[in-house]
Each structure stands twice: as C-alpha cells, then as structure tokens.
LUMBAPA-572173 format. One line per 10 residues: number of its first residue (from 1); for each residue z negated, y negated, x negated of C-alpha. Coordinates in steps of 0.001 Angstrom, whole numbers. Each point is the difference from the previous one (the first is absolute). Layout:
NUM = Z/Y/X; ...
END
This chain:
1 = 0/0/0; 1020/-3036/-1110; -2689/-2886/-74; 1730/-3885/413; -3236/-2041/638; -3328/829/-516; -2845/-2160/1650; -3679/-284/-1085; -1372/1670/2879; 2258/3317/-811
11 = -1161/2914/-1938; -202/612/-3872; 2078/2435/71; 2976/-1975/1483; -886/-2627/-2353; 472/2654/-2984; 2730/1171/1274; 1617/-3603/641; -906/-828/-3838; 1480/3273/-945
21 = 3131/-558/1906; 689/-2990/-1270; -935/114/-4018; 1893/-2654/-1790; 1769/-1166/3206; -572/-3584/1269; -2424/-418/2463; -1921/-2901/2212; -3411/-368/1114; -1938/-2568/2096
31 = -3195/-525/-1178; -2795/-563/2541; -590/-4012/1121; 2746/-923/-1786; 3621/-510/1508; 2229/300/-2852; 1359/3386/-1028; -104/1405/-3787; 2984/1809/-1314; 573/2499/-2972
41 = 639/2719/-1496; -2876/2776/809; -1412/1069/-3249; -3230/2532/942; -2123/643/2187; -3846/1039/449; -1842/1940/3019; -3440/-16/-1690; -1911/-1586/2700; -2302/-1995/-2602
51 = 3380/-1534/-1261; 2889/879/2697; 3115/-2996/-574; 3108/374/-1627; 1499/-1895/-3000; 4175/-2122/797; 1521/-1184/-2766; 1016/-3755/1120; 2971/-932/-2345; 2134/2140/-2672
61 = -2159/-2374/-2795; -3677/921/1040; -1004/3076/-2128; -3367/164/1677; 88/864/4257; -1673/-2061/2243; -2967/2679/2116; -895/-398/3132; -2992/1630/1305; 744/1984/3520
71 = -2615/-2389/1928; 2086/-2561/-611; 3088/1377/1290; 1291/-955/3463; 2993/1911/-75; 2845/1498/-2323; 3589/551/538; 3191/1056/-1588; 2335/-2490/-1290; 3453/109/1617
81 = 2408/-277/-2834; 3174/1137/2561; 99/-3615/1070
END
C-alpha cells in the first residue's frame, strides 16, 4: 500500500512506512501553528518515541539535514514532481 500523506494523528507505522517510501524523494510537511509548508529531500527517519522526527535536506548545499521532532509535525506529503 502506497502511503501519499501522513497526518500526526496516524499511526507509527504508516509514518515508517511513509519515510520508507519515500527515502531521498522530495517531500512537504506543515508544521503545527505555522502556515507555511517545508520542502526537501527526506533524508532519515526515527520511531524511537523519546526522539521520533525525521531529518529533510533543504537545499543541494546544506550537508547537515534539518530534524524535526514528530510532535511538531502537522502533516507530511509527497511532492508531486509530474506537474
């Protein structure tokens, strides 16, 4: 099954399998209380539940990912690249 959009109130194991799906693919999320969407490239993920996020490389220049931890996360989606 293929997972598009995964929202915070959804299960880890969607959100796994939503990371794992999309692996070095471009990606949004909406972050919560805050209107603007992120964009990158997904670089790894974590389903500890001390330290659950994931880590999106912002630009082709930025070595280092930007994380963001899973409480923070409103919502993540698959970027449409079909146009």
């Amino acid at each position: 099954m293929v997972i598009a959009s995964w929202y915070n109130n959804g299960s880890m194991e969607a959100f796994s399998r939503f990371c794992y799906q999309n692996k070095n693919k471009r990606v949004s999320l909406r972050l919560m209380d805050r209107s603007e969407q992120v964009i990158g490239v997904l670089h790894s993920h974590n389903t500890d539940p001390v330290s659950a996020g994931l880590s999106l490389l912002l630009n082709k220049t930025v070595i280092h990912p930007a994380y963001y931890c899973l409480e923070d996360i409103e919502s993540l989606h698959e970027v449409d690249l079909g146009g």
